[in-house]
C-alpha positions as CSV (number, residue, x, y, z in Angstrom):
1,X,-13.5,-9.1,9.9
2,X,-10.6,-8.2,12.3
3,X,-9.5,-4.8,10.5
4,X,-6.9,-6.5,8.4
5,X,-6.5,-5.9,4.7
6,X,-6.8,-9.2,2.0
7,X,-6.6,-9.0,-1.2
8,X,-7.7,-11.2,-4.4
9,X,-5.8,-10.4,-7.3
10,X,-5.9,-12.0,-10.4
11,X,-2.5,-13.4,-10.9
12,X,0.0,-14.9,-8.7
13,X,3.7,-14.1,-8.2
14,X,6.1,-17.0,-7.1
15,X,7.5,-15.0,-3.7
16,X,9.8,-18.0,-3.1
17,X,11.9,-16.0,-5.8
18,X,11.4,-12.5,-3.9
19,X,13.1,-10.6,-1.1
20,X,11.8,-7.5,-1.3
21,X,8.1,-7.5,0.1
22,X,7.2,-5.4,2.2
23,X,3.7,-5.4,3.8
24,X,0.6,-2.8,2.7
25,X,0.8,-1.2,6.1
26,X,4.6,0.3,5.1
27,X,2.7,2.5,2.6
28,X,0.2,3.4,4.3
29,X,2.4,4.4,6.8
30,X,4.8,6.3,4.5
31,X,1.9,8.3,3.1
32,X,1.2,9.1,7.0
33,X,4.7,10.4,7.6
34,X,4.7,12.4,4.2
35,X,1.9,14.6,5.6
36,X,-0.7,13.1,2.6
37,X,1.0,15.2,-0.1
38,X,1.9,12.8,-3.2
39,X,-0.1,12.4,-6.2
40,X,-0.1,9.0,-7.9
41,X,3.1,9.2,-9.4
42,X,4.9,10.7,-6.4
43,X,3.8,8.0,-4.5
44,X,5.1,5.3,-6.9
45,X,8.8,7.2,-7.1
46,X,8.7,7.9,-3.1
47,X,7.8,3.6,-2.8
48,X,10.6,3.0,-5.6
49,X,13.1,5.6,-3.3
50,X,12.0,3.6,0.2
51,X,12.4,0.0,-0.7
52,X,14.0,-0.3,-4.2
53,X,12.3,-0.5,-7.9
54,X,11.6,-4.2,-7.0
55,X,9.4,-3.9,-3.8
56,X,6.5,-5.9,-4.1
57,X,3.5,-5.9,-0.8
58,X,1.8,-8.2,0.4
59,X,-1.6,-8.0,3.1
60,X,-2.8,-9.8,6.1
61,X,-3.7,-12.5,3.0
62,X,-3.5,-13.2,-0.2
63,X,-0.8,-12.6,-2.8
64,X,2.4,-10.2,-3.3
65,X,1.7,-7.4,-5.4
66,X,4.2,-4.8,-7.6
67,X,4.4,-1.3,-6.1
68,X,2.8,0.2,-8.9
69,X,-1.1,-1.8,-7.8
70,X,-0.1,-0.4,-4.3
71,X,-2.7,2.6,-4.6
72,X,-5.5,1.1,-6.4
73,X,-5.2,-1.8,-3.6
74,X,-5.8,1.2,-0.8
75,X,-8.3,3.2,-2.8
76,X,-10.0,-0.2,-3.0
77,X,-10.1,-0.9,0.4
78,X,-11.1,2.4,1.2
79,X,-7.5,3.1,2.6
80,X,-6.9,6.2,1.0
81,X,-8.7,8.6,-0.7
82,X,-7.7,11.4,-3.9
83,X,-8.6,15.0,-3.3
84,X,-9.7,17.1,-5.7
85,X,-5.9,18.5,-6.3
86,X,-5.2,14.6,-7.2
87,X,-3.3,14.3,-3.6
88,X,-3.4,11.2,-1.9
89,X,-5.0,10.9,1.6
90,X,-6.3,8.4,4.5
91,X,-9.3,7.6,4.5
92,X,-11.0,9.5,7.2
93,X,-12.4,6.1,8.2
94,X,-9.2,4.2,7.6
95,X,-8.2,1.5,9.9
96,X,-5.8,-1.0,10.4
97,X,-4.6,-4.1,12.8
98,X,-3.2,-3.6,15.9
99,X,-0.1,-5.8,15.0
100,X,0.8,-3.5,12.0
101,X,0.3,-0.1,13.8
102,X,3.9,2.1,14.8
């Protein structure tokens, strides 16, 4: 595995018709920047503020995804974790590729 994220999700979105995806990394990165403060719902409103209501992501494979799967991907992945106040955080262990790092 080289450190990137994939993803398998169940349904497909036609990205032909889509100009607004931005890669996982962004939010990771964003949650970086906004010293790991946001609950859930904070994080959805901060992604909506960022990149517009329409944002979908996409990973190092698979398919684009609506900003509002955006945390379960990264808890899935072990990307970010929820601390007992319901904030979100990296994952002490988090990593990502070289290509997507700031």
């Amino acid at each position: 595995m080289n450190g990137c994220i994939d993803v398998y999700l169940p349904y497909t979105i036609n990205t032909r018709d889509m100009n607004n995806i931005k890669h996982i990394h962004e939010v990771i990165f964003l949650i970086e920047r906004n010293n790991e403060s946001w609950t859930p719902t904070e994080l959805v409103d901060a992604i909506a503020d960022a990149w517009g209501q329409d944002v979908h992501f996409g990973a190092c494979s698979g398919n684009a995804f609506p900003k509002e799967n955006a945390l379960d991907f990264l808890l899935m992945r072990h990307k970010v974790v929820l601390s007992e106040e319901g904030k979100i955080g990296l994952h002490p262990s988090m990593t990502i590729c070289d290509g997507h790092k700031v």
